[in-house]
C-alpha positions in Angstrom: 5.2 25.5 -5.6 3.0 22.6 -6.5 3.0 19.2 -4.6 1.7 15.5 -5.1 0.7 14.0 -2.3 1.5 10.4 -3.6 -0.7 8.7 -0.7 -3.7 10.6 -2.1 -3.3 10.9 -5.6 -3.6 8.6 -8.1 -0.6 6.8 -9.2 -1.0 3.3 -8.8 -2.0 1.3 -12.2 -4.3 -1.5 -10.5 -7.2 -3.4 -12.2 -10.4 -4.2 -9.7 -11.6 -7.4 -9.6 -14.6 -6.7 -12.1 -11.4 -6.2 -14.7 -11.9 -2.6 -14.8 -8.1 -0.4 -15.0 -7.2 2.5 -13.0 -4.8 4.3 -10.9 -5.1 4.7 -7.2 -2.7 6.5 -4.3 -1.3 4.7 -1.7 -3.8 4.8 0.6 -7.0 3.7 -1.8 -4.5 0.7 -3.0 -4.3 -0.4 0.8 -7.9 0.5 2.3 -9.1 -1.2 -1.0 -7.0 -4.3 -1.6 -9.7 -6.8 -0.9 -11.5 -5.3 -4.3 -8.6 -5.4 -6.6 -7.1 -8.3 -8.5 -3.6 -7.0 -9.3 -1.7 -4.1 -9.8 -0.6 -4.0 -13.4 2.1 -2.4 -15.4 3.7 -4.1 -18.9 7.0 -3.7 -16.6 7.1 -6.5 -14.4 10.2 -4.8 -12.9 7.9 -1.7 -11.9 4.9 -4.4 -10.1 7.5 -5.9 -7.9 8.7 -2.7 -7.0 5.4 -1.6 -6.5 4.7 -4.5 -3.9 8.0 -4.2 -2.2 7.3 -0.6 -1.6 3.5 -1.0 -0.3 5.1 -3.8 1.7 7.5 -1.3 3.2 4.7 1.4 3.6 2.6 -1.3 5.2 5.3 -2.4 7.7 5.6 1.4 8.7 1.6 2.1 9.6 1.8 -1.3 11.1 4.9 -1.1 13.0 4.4 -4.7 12.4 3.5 -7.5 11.3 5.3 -9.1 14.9 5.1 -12.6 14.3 3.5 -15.1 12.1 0.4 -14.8 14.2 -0.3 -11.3 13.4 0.5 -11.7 10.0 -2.6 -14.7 9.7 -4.2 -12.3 11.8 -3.7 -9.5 9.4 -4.0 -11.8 5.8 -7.1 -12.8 7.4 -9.4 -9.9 8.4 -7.5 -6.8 6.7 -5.5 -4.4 7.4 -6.8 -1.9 10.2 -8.7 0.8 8.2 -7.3 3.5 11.4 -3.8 2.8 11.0 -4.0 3.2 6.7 -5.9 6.4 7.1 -3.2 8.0 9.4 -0.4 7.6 7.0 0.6 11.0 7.0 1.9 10.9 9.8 3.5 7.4 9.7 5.8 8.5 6.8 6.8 11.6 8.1 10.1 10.1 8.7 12.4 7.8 6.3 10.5 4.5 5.5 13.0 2.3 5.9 15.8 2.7 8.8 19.2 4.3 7.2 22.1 2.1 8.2 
């Protein structure tokens, strides 16, 4: 049985901020956010879904932002390169909590 491994592979329509288009996996999108300019689809129903999930992902290899602080904090010098790379392992579970 084949697999995608969708925080490797590229999947993510994003254009860099040199204007150039391509896809990226989860990871890349995240490690690399600083380069790119937006993530683009002609959908803007599939972009917002696409920040809500990285958002959601985010909060998971986080386990945060805790406050506002962390979140300037975080805005501010980037998201921590060890925490993105080990995202395996943070979404080996359910993303978000099942209520």
């Amino acid at each position: 049985m084949s697999r995608y491994n969708l925080i490797d592979e590229p999947w993510i329509p994003v254009r860099d901020l040199n204007g150039n288009l391509s896809d990226m996996g989860i990871k890349d999108v995240l490690l690399r956010s600083r380069e790119l300019a937006t993530i683009e689809d002609p959908s803007p129903l599939v972009v917002a879904a696409l920040h809500r999930f990285l958002l959601a992902v985010l909060y998971r290899a986080l386990k945060g932002p805790t406050d506002i602080e962390h979140a300037k904090r975080l805005f501010r010098d980037g998201f921590p390169a060890k925490d993105i790379v080990g995202l395996s392992g943070a979404l080996a579970g359910p993303i978000l909590p099942l209520r």
